[in-house]
C-alpha positions as CSV (number, residue, x, y, z in Angstrom):
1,X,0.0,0.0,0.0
2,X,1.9,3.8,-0.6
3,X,2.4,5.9,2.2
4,X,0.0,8.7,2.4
5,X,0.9,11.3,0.5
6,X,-1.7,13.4,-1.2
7,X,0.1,16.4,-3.9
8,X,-2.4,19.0,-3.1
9,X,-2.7,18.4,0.4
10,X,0.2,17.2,1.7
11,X,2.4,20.3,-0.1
12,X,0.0,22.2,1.3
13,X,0.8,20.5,4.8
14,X,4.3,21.1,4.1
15,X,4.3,25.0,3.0
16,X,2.3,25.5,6.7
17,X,5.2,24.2,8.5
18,X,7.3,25.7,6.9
19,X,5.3,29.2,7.2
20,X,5.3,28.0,11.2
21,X,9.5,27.1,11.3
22,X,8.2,23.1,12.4
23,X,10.7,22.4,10.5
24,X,10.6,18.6,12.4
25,X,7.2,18.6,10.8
26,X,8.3,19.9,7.7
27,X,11.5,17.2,7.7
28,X,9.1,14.5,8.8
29,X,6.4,15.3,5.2
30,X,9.5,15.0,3.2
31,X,10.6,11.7,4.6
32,X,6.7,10.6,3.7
33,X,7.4,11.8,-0.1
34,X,10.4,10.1,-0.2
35,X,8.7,7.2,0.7
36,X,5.6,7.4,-1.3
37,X,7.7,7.9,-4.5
38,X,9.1,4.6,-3.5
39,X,5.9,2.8,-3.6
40,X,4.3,4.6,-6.6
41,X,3.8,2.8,-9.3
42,X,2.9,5.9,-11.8
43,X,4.7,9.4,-12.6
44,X,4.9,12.2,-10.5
45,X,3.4,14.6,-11.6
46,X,5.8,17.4,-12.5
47,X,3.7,20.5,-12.0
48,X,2.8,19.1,-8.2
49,X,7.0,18.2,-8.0
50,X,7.0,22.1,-9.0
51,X,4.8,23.6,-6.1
52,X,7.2,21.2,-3.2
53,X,10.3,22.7,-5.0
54,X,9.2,25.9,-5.1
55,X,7.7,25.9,-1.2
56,X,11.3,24.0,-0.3
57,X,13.1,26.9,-2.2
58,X,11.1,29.7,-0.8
59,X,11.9,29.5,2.2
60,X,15.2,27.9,2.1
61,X,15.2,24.7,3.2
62,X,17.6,23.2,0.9
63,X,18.5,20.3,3.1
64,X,14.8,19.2,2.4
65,X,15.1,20.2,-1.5
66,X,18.3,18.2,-1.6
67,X,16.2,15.2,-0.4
68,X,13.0,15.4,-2.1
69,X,14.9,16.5,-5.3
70,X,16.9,13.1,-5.1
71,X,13.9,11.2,-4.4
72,X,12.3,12.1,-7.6
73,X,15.5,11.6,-10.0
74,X,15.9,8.1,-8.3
75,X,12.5,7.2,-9.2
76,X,12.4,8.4,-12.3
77,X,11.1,11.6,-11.7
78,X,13.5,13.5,-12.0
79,X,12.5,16.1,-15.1
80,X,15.0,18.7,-16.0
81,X,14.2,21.4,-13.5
82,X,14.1,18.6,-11.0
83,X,17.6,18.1,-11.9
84,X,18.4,22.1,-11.9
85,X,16.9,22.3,-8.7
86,X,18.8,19.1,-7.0
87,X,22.1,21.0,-8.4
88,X,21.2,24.0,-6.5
89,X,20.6,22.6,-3.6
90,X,24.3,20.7,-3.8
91,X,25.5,24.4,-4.5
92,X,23.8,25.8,-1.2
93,X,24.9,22.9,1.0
94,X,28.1,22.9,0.0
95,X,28.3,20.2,-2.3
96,X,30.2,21.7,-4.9
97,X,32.0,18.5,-6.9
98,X,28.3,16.7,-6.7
99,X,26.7,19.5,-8.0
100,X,29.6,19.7,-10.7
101,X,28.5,16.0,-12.0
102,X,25.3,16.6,-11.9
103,X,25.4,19.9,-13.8
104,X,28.2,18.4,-16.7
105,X,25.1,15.6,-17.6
106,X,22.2,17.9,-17.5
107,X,23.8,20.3,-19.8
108,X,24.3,17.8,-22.1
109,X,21.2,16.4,-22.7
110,X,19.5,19.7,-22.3
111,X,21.6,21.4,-24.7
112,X,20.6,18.6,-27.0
113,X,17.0,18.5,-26.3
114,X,16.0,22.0,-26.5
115,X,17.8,21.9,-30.1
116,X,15.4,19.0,-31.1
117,X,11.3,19.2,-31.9
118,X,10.3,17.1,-29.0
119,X,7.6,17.8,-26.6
120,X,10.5,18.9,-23.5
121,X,11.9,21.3,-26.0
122,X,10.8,24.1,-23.8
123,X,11.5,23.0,-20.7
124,X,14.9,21.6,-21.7
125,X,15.7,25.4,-22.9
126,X,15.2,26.5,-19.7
127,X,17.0,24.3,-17.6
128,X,19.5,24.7,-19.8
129,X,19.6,28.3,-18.8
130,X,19.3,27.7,-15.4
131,X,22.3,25.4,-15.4
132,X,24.7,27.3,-17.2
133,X,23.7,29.7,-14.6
134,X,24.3,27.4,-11.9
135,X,27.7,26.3,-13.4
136,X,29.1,30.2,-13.0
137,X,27.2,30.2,-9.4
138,X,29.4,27.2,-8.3
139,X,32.7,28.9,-9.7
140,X,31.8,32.0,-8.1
141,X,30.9,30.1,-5.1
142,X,34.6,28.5,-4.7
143,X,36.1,32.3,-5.8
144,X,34.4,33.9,-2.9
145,X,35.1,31.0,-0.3
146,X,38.9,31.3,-1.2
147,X,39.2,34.4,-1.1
148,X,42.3,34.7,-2.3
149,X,42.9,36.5,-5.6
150,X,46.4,35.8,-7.1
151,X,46.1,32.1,-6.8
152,X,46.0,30.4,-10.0
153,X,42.8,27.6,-9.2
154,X,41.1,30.7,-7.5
155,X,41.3,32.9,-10.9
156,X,40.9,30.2,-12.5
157,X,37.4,29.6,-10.6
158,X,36.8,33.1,-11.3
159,X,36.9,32.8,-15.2
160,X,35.3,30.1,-15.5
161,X,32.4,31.6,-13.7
162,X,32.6,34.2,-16.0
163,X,32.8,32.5,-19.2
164,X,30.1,30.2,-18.4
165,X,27.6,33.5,-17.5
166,X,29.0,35.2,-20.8
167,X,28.4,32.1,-23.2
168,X,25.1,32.1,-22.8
169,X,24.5,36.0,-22.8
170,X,25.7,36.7,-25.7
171,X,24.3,34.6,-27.3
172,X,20.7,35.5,-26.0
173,X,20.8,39.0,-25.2
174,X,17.5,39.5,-26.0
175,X,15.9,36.5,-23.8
176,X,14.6,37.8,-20.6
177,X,15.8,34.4,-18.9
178,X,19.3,35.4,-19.9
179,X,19.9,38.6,-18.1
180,X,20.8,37.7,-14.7
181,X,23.4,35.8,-16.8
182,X,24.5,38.9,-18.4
183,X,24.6,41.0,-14.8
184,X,26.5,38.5,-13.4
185,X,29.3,38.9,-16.5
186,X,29.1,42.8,-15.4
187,X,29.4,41.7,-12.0
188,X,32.5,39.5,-12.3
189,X,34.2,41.6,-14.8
190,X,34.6,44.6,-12.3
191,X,35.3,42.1,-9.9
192,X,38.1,40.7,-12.5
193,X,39.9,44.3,-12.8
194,X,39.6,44.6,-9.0
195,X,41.0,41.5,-7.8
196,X,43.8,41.7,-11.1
197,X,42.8,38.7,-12.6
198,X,43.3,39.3,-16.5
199,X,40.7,37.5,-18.4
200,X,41.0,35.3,-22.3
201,X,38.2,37.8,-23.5
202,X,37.4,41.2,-23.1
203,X,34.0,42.4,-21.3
204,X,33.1,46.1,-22.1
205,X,31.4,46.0,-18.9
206,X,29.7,49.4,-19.6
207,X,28.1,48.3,-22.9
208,X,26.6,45.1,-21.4
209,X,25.5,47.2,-18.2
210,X,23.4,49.5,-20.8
211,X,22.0,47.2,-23.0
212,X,20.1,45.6,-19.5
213,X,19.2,48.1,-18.1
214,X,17.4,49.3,-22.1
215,X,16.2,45.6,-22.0
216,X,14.3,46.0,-18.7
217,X,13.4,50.0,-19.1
218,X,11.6,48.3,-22.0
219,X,10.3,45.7,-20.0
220,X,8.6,47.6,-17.2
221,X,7.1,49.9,-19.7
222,X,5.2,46.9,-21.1
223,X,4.5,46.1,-18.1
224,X,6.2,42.7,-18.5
225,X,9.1,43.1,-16.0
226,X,9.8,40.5,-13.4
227,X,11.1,40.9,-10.0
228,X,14.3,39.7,-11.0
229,X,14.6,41.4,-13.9
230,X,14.1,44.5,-11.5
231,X,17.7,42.9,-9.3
232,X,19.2,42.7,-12.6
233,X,18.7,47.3,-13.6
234,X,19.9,47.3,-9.9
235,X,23.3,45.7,-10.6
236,X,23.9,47.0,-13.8
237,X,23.2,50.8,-12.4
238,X,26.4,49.7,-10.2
239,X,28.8,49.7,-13.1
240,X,27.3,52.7,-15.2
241,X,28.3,56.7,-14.7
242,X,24.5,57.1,-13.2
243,X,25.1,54.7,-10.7
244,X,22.3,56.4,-8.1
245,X,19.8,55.5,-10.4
246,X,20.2,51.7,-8.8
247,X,17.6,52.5,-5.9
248,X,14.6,53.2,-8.3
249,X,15.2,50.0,-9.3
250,X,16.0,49.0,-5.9
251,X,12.7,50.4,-4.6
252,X,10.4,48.1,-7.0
253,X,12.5,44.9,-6.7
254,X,11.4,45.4,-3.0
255,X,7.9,46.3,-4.0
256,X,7.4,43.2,-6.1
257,X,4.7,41.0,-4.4
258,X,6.8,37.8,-5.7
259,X,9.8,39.1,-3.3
260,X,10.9,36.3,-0.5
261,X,13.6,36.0,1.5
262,X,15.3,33.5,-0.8
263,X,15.4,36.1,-3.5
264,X,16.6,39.2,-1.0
265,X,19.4,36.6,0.1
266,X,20.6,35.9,-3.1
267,X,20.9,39.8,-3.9
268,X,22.0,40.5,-0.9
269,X,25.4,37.6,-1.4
270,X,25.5,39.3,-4.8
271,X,26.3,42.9,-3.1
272,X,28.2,41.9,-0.1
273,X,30.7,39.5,-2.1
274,X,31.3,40.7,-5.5
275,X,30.2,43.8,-5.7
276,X,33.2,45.2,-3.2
277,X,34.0,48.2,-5.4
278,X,35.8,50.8,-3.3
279,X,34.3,54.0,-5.5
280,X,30.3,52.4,-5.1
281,X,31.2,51.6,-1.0
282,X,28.5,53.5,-0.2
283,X,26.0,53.3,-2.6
284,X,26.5,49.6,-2.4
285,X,26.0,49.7,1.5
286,X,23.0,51.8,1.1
287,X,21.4,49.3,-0.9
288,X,22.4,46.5,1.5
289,X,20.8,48.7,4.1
290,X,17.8,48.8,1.7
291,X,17.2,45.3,1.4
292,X,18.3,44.3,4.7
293,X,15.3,46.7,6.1
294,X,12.7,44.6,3.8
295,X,14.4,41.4,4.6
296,X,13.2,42.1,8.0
297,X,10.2,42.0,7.6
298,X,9.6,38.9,5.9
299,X,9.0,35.1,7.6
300,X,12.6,33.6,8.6
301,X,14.5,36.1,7.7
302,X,18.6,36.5,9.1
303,X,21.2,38.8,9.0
304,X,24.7,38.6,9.1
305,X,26.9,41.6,10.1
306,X,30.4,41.7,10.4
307,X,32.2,44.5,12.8
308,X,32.9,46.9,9.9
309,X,29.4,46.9,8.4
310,X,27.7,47.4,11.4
311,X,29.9,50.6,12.5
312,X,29.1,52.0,9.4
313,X,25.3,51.7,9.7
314,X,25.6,52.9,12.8
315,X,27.5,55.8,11.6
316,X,24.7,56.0,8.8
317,X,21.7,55.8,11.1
318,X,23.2,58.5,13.7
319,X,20.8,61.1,13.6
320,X,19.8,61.9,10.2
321,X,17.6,60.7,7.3
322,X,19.8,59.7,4.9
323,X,19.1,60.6,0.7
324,X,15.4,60.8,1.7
325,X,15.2,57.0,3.1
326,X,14.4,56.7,7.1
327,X,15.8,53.1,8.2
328,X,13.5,51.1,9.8
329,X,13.4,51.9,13.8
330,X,13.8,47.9,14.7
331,X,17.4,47.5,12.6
332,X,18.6,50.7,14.2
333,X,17.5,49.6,18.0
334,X,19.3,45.8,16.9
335,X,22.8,47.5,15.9
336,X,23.0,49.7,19.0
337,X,22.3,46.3,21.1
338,X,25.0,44.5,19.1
339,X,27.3,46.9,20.6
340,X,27.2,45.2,23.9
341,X,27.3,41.5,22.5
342,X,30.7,40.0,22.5
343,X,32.2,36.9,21.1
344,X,34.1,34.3,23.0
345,X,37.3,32.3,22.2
346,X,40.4,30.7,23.4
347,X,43.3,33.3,23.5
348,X,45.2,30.1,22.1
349,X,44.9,28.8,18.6
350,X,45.9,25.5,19.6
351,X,42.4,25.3,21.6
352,X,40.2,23.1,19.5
353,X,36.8,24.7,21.1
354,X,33.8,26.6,19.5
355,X,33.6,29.5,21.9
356,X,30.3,31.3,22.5
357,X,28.8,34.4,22.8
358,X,28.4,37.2,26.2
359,X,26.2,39.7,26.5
360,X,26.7,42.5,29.1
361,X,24.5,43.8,31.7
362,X,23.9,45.5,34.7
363,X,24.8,43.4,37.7
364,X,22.2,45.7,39.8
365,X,19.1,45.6,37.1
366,X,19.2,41.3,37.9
367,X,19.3,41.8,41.2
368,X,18.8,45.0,43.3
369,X,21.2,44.3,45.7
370,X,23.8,43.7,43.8
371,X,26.6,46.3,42.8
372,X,26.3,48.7,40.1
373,X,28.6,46.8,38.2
374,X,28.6,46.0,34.0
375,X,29.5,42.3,33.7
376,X,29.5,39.5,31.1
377,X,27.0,37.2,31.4
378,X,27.1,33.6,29.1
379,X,26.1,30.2,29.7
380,X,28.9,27.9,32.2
381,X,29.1,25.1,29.4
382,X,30.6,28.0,27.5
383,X,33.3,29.6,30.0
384,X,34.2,28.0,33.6
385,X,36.1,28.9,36.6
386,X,39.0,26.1,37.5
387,X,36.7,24.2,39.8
388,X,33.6,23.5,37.7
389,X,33.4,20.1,36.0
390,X,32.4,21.1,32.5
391,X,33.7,19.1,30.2
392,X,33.7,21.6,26.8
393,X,34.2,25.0,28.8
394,X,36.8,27.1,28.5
395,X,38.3,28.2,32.0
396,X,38.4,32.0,32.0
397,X,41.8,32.7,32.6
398,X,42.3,30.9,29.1
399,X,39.6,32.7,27.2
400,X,39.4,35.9,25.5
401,X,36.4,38.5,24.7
402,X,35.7,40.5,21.7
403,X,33.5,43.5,21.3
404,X,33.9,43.5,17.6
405,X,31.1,46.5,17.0
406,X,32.6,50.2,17.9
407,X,30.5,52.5,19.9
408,X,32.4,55.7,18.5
409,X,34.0,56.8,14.6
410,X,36.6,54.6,13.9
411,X,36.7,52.6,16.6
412,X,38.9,49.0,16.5
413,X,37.4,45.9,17.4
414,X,38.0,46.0,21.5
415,X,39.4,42.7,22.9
416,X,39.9,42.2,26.5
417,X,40.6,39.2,29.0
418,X,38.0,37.8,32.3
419,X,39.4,38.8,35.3
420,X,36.8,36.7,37.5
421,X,34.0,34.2,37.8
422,X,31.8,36.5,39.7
423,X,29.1,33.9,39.8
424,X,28.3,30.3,38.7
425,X,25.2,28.3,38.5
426,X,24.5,24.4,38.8
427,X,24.4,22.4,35.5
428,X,20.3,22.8,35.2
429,X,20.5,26.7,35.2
430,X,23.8,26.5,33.2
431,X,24.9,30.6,33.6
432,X,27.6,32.4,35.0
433,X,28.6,36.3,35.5
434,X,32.1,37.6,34.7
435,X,34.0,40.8,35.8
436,X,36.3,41.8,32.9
437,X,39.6,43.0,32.9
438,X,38.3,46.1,30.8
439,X,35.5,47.4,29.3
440,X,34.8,48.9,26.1
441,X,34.8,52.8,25.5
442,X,30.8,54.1,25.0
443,X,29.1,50.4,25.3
444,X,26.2,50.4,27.6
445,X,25.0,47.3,29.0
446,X,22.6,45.9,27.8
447,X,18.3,46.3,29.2
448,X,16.9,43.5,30.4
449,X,13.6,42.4,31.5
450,X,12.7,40.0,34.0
451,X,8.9,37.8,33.0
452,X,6.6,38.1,35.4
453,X,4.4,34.9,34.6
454,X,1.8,36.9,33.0
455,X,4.1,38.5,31.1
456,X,5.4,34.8,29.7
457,X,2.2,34.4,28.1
458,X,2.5,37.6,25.8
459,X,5.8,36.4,24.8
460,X,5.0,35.0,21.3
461,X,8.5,36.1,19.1
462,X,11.6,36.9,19.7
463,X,14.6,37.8,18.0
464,X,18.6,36.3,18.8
465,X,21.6,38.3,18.5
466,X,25.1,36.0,18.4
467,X,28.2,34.7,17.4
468,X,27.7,31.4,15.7
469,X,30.5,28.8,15.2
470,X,33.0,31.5,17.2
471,X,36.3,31.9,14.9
472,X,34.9,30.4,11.9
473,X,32.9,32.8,10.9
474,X,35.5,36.0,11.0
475,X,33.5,38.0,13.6
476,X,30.5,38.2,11.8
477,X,27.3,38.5,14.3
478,X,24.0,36.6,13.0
479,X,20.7,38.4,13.6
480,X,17.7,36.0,13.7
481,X,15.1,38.3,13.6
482,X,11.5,38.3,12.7
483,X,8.9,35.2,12.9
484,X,11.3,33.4,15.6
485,X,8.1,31.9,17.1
486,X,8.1,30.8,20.7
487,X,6.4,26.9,20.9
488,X,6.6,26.5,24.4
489,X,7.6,28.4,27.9
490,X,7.5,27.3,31.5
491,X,8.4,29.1,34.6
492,X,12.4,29.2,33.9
493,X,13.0,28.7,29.9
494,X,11.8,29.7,26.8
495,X,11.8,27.4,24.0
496,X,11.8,28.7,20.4
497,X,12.6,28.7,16.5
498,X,15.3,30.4,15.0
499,X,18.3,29.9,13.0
500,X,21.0,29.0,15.1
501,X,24.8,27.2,15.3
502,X,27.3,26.1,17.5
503,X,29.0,29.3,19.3
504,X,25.4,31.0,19.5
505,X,25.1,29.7,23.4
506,X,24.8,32.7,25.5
507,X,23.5,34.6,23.0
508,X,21.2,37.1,24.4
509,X,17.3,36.5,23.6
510,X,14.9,39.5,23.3
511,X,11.6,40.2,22.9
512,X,10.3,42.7,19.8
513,X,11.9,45.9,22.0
514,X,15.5,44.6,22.0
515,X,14.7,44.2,25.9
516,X,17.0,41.1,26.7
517,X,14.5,38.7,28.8
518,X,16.7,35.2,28.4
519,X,20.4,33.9,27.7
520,X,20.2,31.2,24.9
521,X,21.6,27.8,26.1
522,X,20.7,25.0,23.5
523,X,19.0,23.8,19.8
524,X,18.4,20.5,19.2
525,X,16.4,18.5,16.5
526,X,14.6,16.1,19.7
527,X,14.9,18.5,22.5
528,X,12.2,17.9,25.7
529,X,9.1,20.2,25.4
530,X,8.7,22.7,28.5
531,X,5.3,21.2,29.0
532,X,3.7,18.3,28.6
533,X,5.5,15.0,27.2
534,X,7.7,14.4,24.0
535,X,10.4,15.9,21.8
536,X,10.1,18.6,19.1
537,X,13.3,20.3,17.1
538,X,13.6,23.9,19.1
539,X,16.0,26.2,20.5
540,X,15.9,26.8,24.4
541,X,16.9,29.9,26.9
542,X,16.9,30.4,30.2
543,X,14.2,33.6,31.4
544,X,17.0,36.2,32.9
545,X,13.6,36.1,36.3
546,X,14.7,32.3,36.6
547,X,19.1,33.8,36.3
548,X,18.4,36.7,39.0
549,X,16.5,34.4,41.6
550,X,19.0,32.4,42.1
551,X,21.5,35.2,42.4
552,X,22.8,36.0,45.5
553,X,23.3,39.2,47.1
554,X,26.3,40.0,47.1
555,X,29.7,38.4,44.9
556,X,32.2,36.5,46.4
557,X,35.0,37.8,44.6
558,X,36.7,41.4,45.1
């Protein structure tokens, strides 16, 4: 008998848990498809295959895609833009040499089928498209995770990229489906004279830049312009002499009612990575700014800041509307809060540990009694004084902290060293308070508020501010942000979903005023519930009213 599995329903199933961040829900309908398709004894459909990739693409689960997408070419399923998508979920998992293979044999049947009379002539022409696209994605991908221009397979990654983007351009120029092909040959040109990598063929990146922004001038007139074909004007403005022009463009790319956060990422990577050109430094931030503000606003959205980006908003957002655009007041209240959010590492390379994140506060504002003292607080599993048993902490005096956001023009990331364990907690309230050696310049701690439990029950989102994965991830501080539901609550801990890695414990948790109301501890796929019996995938804090009860009045040490 097949597993339940009904197309209309069961995608529908699966695009409401995904909506809702169940993503154990959402992993659990994908492991029914997978097996349904292995009982089936017809096709699968390939417009109801379309709707699951699309709802597994929209909101970025490309784990899931991965899976399903594999599913359906192992049972025969697997259509061309099956294929195209199962390649880009290789690409966005980090799969680059699988996605390779898959890519080489999809081009070459595609290429041959769209040139045939067949009835997957038109489909074949697209995926064909689409994987010449992906082909410069995945050389692009491996130039930006090197690098490191000057190194012969890292050029090397870069033309390619190119030529595989300018192939198909030029030879389509006029095909809507071909111009994000064409920006990206704009786009990795400047990059090209940049970086000093001499390309086989010249671009004349001004030409190309023109005739797109012509082709979708035209296209908007007719009323026939696409949301992407809106990201593609926005680029080309970039590399033209009328480069401000980018942000009308900008402005109805954000307006488009097709616009999701999978879309605003890819821009976004497009900006931040390639488009590093020191005369368009702050046009291009402006437009990061831009789409960052919109990307806040929409279900599972993230943000990743590193210590230079965020100065310079907050230089930005000091004060003053800025070329007629007011920022958003939630982003501006999030950067000033990031001031006071510090990462934590060994001081020793040689230290094979994660670290975590510290948040400071106000020793006084947990508990009244308590000096009027800023101090780091963090979770104990993440730094420990000599005596505690935790197995993975750090022992403070072998720990550094970094304040990597500056609170003042031109300030340098401020690193410092724990002078004391102030305070330490048992293993079920896993928290701890340290005095630091120094302090950084301007930072003020950070608010908190302690639930009352009334208050728990109004608690329905909140957003996550932290260092995830500690060194790996060159200072750069994730912002989980907006539809982080909370699924459960009891007396002492919050449980919730959001985006989160290893390094993100004692991350501070806030509610929807930046007010800091619980320390983030743990994520697991199977963690307990709160209340009531059973497992669900969630992330857990601990409620800073549960941290300053069992405080105690006064510190121990000087």
């Amino acid at each position: 008998m097949t597993p339940s599995w009904d197309p209309d329903d069961s995608v529908k199933a699966l695009t409401r848990s995904l909506s809702q961040y169940d993503f154990a829900r959402a992993s659990e309908l994908v492991s029914l498809f997978v097996v349904h398709l292995r009982h089936r004894t017809e096709r699968y459909a390939e417009g109801d295959a379309r709707e699951l990739r699309r709802a597994l693409q929209k909101h970025r689960q490309f784990r899931l895609l991965r899976i399903a997408t594999d599913a359906l070419i192992q049972s025969d399923n697997g259509s061309y833009l099956t294929r195209v998508a199962h390649a880009q979920a290789l690409i966005e998992t980090g799969s680059l040499t699988a996605a390779g293979a898959v890519l080489k044999a999809l081009l070459q049947e595609t290429l041959e089928a769209k040139e045939g009379d067949g009835p997957q002539r038109l489909s074949a022409g697209t995926a064909y498209f689409e994987a010449c696209g992906l082909v410069g994605r995945m050389h692009k991908q491996r130039y930006v995770e090197a690098n490191a221009p000057g190194v012969a397979v890292n050029d090397d990654a870069l033309r390619l990229a190119l030529e595989a983007y300018r192939a198909i351009y030029e030879k389509n120029p006029s095909n809507s489906e071909c111009w994000w092909h064409g920006v990206n040959v704009v786009a990795l040109a400047t990059r090209a004279k940049i970086d000093g990598v001499a390309l086989e063929h010249p671009i004349d990146i001004e030409k190309i830049a023109a005739e797109l922004i012509e082709a979708v001038s035209a296209a908007h007139a007719d009323g026939k312009a696409s949301m992407w074909d809106y990201a593609v004007a926005l680029e080309a403005c970039l590399a033209t002499d009328a480069p401000g022009k980018a942000f009308r463009w900008c402005d109805l790319y954000l307006a488009h009612p097709s616009v999701h956060a999978f879309e605003l990422g890819s821009t976004l990577r497009q900006l931040k990575t390639i488009w590093r050109v020191p005369e368009r430094a702050e046009l291009v931030a402006e437009l990061v700014t831009r789409i960052d503000d919109k990307l806040l606003t929409l279900p599972g959205s993230s943000i990743e800041l590193n210590a230079s980006e965020a100065g310079a908003e907050l230089r930005r957002l000091a004060g003053a509307e800025r070329a007629g655009f007011v920022h958003g007041e939630t982003y501006r209240t999030g950067l000033l809060r990031a001031q006071s959010i510090a990462r934590i590492t060994p001081r020793s390379a040689k230290e094979l540990r994660t670290g975590g994140t510290g948040v400071l506060v106000n020793a006084r504002e947990l508990r009244p009694e308590l000096p009027d003292e800023c101090v780091l607080l963090t979770c104990s599993h993440v730094v420990s004084d000599a005596s505690a048993t935790w197995q993975y902490a750090m022992c403070f005096s072998q720990a550094k902290v970094e304040f990597l956001f500056g609170a003042t023009e031109g300030a340098e990331p401020f690193t410092t060293e724990i002078e004391a364990v102030l305070w330490q907690a048992d293993a079920k309230l896993d928290a701890c308070l340290l005095r630091l050696k120094a302090l950084p310049e301007g930072v003020r701690p950070c608010p908190v508020r302690k639930l009352t439990s009334v208050d728990l029950e109004t608690i329905d989102r909140v957003f996550i501010a932290g260092y995830p994965l500690g060194e790996a991830l060159e200072g750069r501080l994730q912002f989980s942000l907006y539809d982080n539901l909370v699924i459960d609550r009891s007396p002492s801990a919050l449980q919730y979903r959001a985006a989160t890695l290893p390094g993100s414990s004692g991350s501070p948790v806030f509610d929807i005023k930046w007010e800091m109301l619980a320390l983030h501890q743990r994520g697991h796929e199977m963690l307990p519930r709160l209340s009531g019996n059973g497992e669900h995938e969630a992330n857990e804090g601990k409620l800073l009213s549960a941290i300053a009860q069992a405080l105690p009045s006064r510190f121990n040490a000087p």
